[in-house]
MIDOSE-1310 file (N, C-alpha, C; in nm, 2 decimals, decimal comma, always signed):
residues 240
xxxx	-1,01/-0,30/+0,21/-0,93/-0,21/+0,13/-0,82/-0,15/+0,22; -0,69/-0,19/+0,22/-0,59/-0,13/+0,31/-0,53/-0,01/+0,28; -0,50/+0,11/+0,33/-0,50/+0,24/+0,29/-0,36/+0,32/+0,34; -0,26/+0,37/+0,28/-0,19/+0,40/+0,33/-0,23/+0,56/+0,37
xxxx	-0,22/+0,61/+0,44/-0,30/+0,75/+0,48/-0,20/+0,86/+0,57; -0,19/+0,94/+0,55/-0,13/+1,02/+0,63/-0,25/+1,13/+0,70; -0,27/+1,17/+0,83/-0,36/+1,30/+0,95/-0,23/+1,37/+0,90; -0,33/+1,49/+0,89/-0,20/+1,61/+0,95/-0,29/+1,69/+1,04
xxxx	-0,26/+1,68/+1,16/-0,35/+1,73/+1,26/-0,26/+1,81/+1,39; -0,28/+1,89/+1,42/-0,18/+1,93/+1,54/-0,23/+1,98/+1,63; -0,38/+1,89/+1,70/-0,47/+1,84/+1,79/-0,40/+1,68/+1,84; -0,32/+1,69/+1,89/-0,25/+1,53/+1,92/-0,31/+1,47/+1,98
xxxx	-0,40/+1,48/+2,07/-0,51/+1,43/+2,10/-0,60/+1,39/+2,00; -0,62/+1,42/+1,90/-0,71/+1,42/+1,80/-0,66/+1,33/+1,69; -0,54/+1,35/+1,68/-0,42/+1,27/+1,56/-0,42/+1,13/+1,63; -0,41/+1,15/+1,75/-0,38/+1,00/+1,82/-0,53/+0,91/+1,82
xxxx	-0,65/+1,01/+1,83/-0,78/+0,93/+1,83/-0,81/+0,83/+1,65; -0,73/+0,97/+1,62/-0,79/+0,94/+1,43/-0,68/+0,81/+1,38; -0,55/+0,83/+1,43/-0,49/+0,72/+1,40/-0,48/+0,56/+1,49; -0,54/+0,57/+1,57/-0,56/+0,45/+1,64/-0,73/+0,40/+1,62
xxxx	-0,76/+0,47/+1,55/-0,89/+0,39/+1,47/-0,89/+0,38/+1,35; -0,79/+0,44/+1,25/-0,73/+0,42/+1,12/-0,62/+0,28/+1,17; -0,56/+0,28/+1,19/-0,52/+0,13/+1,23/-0,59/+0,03/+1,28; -0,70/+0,05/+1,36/-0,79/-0,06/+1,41/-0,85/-0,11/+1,30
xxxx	-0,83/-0,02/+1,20/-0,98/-0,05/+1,07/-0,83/-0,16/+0,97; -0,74/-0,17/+1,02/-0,63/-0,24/+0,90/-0,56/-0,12/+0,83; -0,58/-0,01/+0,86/-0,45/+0,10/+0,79/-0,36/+0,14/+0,79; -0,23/+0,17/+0,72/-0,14/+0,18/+0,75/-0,11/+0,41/+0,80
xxxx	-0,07/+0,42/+0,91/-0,10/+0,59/+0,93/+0,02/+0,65/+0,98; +0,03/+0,77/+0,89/+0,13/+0,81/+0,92/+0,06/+0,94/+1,01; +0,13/+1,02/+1,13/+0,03/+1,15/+1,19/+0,16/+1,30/+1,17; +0,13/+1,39/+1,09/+0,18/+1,52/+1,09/+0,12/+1,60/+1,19
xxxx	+0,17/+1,72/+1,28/+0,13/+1,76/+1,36/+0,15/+1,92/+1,36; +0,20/+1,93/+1,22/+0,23/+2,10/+1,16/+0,20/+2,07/+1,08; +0,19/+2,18/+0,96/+0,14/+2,22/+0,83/+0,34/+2,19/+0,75; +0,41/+2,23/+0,83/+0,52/+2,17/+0,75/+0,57/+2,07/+0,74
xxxx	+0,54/+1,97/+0,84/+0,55/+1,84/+0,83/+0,50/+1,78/+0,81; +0,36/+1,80/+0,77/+0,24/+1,78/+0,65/+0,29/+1,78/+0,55; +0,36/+1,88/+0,47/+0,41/+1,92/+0,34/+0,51/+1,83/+0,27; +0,61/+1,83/+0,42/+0,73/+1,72/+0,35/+0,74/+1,58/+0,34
xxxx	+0,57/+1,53/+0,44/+0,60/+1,38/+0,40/+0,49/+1,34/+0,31; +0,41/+1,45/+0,26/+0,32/+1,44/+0,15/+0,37/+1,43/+0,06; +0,50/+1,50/+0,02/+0,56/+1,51/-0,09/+0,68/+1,40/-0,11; +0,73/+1,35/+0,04/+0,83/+1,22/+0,06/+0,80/+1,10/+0,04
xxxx	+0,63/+1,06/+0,05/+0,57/+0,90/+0,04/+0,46/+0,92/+0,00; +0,43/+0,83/-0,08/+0,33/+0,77/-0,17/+0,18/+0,73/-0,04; +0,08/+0,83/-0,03/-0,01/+0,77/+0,01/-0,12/+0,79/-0,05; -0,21/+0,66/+0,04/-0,34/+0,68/-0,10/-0,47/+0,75/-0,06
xxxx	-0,44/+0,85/+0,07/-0,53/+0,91/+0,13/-0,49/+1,02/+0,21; -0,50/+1,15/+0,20/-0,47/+1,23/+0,32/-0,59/+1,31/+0,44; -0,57/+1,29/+0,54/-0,67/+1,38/+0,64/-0,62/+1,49/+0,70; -0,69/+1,62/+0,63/-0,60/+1,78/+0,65/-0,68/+1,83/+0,75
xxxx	-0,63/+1,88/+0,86/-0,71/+1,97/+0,95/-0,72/+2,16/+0,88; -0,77/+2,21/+0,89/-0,78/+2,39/+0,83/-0,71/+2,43/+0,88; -0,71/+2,43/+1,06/-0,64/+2,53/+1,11/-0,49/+2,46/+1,15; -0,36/+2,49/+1,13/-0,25/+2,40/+1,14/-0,15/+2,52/+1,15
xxxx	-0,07/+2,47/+1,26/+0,05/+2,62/+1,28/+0,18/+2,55/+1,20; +0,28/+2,64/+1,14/+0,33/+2,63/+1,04/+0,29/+2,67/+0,86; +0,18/+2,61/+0,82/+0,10/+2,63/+0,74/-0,04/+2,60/+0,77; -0,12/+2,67/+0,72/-0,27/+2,63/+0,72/-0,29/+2,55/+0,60
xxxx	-0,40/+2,44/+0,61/-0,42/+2,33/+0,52/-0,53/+2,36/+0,41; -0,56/+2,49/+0,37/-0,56/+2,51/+0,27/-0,43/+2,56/+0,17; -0,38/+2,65/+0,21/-0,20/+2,66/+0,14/-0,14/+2,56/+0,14; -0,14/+2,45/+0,23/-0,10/+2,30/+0,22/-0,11/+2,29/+0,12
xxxx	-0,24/+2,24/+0,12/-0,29/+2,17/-0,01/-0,28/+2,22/-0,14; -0,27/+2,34/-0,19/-0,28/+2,44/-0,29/-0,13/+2,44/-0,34; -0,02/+2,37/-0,24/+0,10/+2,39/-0,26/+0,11/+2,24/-0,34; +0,04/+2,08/-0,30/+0,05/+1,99/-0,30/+0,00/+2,00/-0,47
xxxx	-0,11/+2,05/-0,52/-0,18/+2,04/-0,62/-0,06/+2,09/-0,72; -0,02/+2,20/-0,68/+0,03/+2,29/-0,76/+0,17/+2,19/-0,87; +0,23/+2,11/-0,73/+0,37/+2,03/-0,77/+0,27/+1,93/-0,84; +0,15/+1,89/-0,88/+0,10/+1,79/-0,94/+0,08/+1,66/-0,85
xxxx	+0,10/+1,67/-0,72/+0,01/+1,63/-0,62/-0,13/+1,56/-0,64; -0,16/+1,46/-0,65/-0,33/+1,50/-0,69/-0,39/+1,37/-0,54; -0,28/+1,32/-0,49/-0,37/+1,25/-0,37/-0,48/+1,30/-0,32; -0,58/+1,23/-0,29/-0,72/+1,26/-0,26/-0,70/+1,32/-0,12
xxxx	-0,78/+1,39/-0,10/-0,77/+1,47/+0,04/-0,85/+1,51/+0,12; -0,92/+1,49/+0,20/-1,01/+1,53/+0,31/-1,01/+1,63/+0,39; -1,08/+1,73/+0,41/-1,00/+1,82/+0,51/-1,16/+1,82/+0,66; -1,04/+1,83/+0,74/-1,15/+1,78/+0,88/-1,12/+1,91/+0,94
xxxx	-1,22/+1,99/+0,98/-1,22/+2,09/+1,03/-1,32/+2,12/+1,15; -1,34/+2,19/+1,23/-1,40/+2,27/+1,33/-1,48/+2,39/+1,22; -1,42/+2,42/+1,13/-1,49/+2,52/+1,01/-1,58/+2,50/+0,90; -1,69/+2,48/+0,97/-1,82/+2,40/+0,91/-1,90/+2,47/+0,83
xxxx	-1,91/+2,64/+0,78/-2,00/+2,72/+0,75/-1,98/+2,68/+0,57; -2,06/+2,69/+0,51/-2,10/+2,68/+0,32/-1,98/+2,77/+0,29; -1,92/+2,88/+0,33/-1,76/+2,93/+0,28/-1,69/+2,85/+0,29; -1,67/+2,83/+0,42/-1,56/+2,70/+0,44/-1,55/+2,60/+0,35
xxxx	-1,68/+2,55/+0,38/-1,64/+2,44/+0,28/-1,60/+2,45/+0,15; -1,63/+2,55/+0,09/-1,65/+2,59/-0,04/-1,52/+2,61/-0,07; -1,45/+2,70/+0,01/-1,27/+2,72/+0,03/-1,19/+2,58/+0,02; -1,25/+2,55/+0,12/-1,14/+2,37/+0,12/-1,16/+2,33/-0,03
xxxx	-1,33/+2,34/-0,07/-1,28/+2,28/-0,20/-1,20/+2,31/-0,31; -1,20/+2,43/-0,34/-1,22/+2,51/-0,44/-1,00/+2,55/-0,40; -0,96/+2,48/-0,25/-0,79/+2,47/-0,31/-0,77/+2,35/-0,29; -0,85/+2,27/-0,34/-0,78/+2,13/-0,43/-0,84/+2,01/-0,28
xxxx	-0,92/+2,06/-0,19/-1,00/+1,92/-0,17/-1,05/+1,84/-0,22; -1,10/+1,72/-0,17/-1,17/+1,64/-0,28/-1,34/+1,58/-0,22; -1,27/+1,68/-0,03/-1,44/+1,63/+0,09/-1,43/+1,72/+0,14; -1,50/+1,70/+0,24/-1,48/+1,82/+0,38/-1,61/+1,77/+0,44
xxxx	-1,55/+1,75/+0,60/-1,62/+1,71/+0,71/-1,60/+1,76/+0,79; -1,71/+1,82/+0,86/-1,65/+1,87/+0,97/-1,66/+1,84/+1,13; -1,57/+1,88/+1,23/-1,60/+1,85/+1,36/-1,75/+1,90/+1,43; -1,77/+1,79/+1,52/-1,76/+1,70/+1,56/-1,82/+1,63/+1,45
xxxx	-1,76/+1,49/+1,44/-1,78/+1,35/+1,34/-1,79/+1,20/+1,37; -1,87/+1,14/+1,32/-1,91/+0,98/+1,32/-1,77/+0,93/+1,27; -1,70/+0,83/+1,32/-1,59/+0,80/+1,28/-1,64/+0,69/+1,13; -1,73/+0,60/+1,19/-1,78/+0,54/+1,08/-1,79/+0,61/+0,95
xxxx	-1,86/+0,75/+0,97/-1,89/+0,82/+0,86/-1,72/+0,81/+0,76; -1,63/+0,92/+0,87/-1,50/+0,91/+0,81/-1,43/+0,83/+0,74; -1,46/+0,70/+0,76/-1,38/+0,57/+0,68/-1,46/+0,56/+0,55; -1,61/+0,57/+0,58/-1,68/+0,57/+0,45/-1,64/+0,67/+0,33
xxxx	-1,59/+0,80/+0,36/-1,59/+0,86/+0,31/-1,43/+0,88/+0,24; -1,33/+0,81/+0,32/-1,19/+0,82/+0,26/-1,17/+0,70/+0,19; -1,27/+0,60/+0,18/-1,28/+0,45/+0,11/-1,35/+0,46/-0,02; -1,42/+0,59/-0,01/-1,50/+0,60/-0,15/-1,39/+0,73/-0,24
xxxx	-1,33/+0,82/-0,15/-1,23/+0,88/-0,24/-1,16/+0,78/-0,27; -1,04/+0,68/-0,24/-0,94/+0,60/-0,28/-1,04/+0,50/-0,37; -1,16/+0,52/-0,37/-1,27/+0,40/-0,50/-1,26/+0,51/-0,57; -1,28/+0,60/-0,61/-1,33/+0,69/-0,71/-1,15/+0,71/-0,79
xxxx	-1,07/+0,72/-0,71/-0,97/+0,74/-0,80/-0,88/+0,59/-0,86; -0,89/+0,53/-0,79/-0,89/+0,43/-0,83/-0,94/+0,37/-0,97; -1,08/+0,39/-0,99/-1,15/+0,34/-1,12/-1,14/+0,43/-1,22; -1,05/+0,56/-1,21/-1,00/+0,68/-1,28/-0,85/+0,60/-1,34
xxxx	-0,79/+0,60/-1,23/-0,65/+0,54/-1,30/-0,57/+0,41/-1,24; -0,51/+0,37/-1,37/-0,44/+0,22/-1,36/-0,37/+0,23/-1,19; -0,37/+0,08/-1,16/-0,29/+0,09/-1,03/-0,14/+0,09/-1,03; -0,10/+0,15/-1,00/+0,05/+0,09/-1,02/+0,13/+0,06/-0,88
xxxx	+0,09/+0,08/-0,79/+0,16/+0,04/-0,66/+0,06/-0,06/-0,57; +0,11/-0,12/-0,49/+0,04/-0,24/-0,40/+0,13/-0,23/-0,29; +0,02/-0,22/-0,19/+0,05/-0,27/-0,03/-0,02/-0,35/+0,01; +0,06/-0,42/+0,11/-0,01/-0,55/+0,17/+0,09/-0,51/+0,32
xxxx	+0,03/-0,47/+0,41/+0,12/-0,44/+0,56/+0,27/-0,34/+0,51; +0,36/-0,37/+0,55/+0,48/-0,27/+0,54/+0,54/-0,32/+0,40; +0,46/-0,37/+0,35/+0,51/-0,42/+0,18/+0,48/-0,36/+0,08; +0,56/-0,33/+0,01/+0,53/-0,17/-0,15/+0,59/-0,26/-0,20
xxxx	+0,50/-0,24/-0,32/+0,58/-0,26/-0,46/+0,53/-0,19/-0,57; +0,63/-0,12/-0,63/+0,57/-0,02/-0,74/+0,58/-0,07/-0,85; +0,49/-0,08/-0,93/+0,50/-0,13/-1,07/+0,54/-0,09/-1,21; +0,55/+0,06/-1,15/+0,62/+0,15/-1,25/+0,80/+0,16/-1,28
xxxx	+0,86/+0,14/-1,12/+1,03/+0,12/-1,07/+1,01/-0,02/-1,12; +0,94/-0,08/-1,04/+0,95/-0,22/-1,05/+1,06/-0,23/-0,95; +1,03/-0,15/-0,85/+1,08/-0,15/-0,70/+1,00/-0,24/-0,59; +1,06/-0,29/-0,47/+0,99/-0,34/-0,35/+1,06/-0,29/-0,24
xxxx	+0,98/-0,29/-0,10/+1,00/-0,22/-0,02/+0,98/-0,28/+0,12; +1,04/-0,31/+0,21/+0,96/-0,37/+0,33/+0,98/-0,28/+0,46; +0,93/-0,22/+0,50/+0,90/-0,17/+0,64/+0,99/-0,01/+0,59; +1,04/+0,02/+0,43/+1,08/+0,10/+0,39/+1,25/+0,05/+0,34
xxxx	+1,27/-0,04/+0,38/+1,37/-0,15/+0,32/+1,39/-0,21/+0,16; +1,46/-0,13/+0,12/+1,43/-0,17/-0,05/+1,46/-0,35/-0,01; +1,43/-0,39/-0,11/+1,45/-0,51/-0,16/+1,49/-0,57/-0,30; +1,58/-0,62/-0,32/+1,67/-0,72/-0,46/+1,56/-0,81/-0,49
xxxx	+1,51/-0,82/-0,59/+1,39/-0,88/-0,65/+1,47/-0,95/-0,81; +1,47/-1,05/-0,84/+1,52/-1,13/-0,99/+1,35/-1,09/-1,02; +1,37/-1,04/-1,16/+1,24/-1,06/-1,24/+1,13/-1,12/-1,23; +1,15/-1,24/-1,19/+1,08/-1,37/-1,21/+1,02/-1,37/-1,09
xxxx	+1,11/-1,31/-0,94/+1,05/-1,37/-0,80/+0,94/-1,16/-0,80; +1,00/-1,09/-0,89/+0,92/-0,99/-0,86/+0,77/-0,99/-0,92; +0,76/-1,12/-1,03/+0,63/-1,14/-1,09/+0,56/-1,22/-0,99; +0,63/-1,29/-0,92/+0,54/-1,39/-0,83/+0,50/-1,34/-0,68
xxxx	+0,54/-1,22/-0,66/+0,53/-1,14/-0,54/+0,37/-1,04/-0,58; +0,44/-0,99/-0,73/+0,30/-0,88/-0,77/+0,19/-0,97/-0,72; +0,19/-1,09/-0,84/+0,05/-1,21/-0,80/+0,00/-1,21/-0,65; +0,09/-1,26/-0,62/+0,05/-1,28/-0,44/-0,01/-1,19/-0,36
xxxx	+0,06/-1,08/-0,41/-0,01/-0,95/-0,36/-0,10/-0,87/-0,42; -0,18/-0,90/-0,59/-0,28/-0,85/-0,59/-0,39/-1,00/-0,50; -0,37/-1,12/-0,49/-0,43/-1,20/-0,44/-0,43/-1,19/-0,25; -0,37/-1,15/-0,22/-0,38/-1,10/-0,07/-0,49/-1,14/-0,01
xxxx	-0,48/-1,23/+0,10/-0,59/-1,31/+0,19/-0,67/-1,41/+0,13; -0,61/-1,44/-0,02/-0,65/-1,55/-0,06/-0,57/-1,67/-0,10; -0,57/-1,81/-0,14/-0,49/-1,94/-0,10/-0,45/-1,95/-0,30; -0,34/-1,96/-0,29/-0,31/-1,95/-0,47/-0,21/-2,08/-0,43
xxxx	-0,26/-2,16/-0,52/-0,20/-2,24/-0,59/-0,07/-2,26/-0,69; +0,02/-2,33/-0,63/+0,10/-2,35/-0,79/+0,11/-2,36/-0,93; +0,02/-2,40/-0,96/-0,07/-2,43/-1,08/-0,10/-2,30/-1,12; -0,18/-2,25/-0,98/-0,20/-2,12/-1,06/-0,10/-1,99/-1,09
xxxx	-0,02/-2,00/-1,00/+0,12/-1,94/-0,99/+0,17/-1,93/-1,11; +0,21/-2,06/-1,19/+0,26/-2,10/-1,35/+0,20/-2,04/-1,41; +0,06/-2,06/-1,39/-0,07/-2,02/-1,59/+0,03/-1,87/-1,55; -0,02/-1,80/-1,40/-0,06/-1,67/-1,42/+0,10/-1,58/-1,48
xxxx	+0,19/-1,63/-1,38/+0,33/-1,58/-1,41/+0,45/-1,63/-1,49; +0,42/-1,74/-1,53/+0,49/-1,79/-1,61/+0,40/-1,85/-1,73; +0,34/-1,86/-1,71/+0,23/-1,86/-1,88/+0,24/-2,05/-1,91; +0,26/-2,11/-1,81/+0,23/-2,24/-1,82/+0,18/-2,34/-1,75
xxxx	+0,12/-2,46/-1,80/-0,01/-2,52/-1,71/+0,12/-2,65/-1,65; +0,04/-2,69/-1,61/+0,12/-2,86/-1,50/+0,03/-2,93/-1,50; -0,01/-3,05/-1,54/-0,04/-3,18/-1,56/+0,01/-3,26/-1,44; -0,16/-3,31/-1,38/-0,06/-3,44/-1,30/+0,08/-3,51/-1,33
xxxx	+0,08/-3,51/-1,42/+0,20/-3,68/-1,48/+0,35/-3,52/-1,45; +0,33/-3,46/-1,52/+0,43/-3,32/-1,52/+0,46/-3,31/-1,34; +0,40/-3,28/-1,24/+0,40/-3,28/-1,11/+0,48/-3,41/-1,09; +0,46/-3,53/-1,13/+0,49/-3,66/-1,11/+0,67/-3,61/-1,12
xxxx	+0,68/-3,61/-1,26/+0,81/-3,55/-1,33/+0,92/-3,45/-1,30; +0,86/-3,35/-1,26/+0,91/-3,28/-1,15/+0,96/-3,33/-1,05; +0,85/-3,38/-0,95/+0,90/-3,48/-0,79/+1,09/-3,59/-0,83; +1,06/-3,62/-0,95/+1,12/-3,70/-0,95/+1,26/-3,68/-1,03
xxxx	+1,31/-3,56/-1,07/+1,41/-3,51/-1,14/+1,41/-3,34/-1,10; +1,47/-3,31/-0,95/+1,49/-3,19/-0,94/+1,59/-3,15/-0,98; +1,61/-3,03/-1,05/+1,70/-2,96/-1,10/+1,79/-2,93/-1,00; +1,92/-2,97/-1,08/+2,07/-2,95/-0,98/+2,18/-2,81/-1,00
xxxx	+2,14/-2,78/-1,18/+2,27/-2,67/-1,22/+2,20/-2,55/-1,24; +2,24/-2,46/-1,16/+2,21/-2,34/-1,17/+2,14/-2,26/-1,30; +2,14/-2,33/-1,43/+2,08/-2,27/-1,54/+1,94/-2,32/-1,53; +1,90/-2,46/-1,45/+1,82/-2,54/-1,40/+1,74/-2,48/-1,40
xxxx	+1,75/-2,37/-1,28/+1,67/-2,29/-1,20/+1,60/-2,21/-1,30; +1,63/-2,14/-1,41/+1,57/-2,07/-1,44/+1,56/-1,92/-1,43; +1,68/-1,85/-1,36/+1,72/-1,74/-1,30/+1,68/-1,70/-1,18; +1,66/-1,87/-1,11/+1,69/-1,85/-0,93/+1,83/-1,89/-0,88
xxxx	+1,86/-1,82/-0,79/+2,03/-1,85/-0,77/+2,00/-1,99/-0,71; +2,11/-2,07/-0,74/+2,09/-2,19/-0,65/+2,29/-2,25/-0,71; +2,31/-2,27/-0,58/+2,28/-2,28/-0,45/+2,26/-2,14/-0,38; +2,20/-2,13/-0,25/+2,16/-2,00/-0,21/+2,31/-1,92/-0,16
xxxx	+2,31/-1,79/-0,18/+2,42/-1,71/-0,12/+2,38/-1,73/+0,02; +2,46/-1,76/+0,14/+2,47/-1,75/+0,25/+2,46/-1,60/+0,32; +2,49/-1,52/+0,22/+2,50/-1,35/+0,26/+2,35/-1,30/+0,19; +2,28/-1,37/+0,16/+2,20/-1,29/+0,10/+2,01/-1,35/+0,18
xxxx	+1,92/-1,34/+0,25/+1,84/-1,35/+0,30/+1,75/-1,41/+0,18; +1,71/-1,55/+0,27/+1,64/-1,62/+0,21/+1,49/-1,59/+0,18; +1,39/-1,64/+0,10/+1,28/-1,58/+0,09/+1,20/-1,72/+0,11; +1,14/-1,70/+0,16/+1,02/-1,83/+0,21/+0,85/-1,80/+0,25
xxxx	+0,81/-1,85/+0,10/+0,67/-1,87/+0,15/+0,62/-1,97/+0,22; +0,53/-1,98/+0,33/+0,49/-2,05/+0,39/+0,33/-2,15/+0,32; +0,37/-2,28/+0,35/+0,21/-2,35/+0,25/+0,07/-2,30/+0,32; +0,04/-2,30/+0,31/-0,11/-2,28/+0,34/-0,18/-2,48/+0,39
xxxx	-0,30/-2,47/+0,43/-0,35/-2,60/+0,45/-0,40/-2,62/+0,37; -0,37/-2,75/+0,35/-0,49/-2,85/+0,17/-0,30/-2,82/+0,07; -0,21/-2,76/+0,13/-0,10/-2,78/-0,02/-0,11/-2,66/-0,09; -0,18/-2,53/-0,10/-0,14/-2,46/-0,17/-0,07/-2,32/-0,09
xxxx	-0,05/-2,19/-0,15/+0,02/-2,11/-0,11/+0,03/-1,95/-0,05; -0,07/-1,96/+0,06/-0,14/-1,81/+0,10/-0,10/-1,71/+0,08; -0,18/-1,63/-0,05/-0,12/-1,51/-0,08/-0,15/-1,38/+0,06; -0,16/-1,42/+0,13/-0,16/-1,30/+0,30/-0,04/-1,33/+0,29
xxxx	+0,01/-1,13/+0,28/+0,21/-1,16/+0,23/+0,25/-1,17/+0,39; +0,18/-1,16/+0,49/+0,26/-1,20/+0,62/+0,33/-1,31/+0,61; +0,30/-1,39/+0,52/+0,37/-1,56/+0,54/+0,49/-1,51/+0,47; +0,51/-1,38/+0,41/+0,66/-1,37/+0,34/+0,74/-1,31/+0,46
xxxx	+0,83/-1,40/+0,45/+0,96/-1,40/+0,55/+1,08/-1,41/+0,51; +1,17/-1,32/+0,61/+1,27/-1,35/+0,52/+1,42/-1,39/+0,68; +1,47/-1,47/+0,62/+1,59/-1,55/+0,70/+1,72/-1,51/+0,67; +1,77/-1,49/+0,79/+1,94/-1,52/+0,76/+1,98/-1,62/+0,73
């Protein structure tokens, strides 16, 4: 389960431990190192996980959070503290936590615990956004994004990207490609038919430009072995 997550910790020593084993685990991490730099990129990017420290100069991460809730905020949130006592915790919850763990901690424990928040809200509400590495796509804009890079998407190549990417590290097929995104099956003899009458005029295509703009970056999935088309969106590349 890949997680986009923001630390807000301003123990850098501490931000640096938490985020370099949040990426060893496959996560994507962003590290805040104030309470107000916490504030503004909570509220600037879409993550599906936060880790709040208590004590934080600028704001403390309970007013953080209480601020986050308030704008309708509801990202899941962890708060990692040195402030371990049944008040404490009770505090963290009660301004809009959703855990609380405290120092010193099993890192193991930690990932268990921010994998079962992003499960629990998850089976609460519809998904509407997908990451796969520095790749967004929101399904509500019906936006994409790479490394924070919008991207020009035709309808058709943005249905075939969703697929790919809820299939992520798995091998999808053309065939399957069609049933799923285009609502149509292919018959050997049809494959035959194809091979042998490719479309030349641009209405052809279907609403892919062809021939390609020279100004416009090409999009190339890469085959997979055995012929079909690995949805691991690393094989999406894009060319001058």
């Amino acid at each position: 389960m890949l997680m986009k997550i923001l630390v807000i910790e301003d123990d850098r020593q501490a931000a640096s431990y938490l985020a370099k084993g949040l990426k060893e685990a496959g996560h994507v991490v962003d590290v805040a190192n104030d309470g107000k730099e916490g504030l503004f990129l909570a509220g600037a990017e879409h993550y599906d996980v936060m880790i709040v420290d208590r004590m934080l100069p600028g704001r403390d991460g309970l007013s953080l959070v209480q601020v986050l809730r308030a704008a309708g905020n509801d990202t899941p949130v962890l708060f990692l503290s040195a402030l371990g006592s049944v008040d404490d915790r009770v505090k963290g919850l009660k301004a809009g936590g959703d855990d609380y763990l405290t120092k010193p901690f099993a890192f193991s424990e930690l990932l268990a615990r921010i994998e079962v928040l992003v499960r629990r809200r998850g089976a609460a509400q519809p998904q509407t956004r997908l990451v796969v590495g520095d790749l967004e796509l929101d399904l509500l804009s019906r936006s994409v994004k790479r490394a924070g890079k919008a991207i020009d998407l035709l309808p058709r190549e943005f249905s075939l990207l969703e697929y790919l990417m809820r299939n992520a590290g798995s091998v999808v097929t053309r065939t399957m490609m069609l049933g799923e995104c285009l609502g149509l099956s292919l018959r050997p003899a049809d494959q035959r038919h194809r091979r042998a009458h490719r479309p030349s005029a641009p209405e052809d295509r279907q609403g892919f430009p062809h021939p390609p703009d020279p100004h416009r970056p090409r999009r190339r999935i890469q085959p997979a072995r055995g012929g079909g088309v690995t949805g691991l969106l690393r094989c999406v590349t894009y060319e001058a």
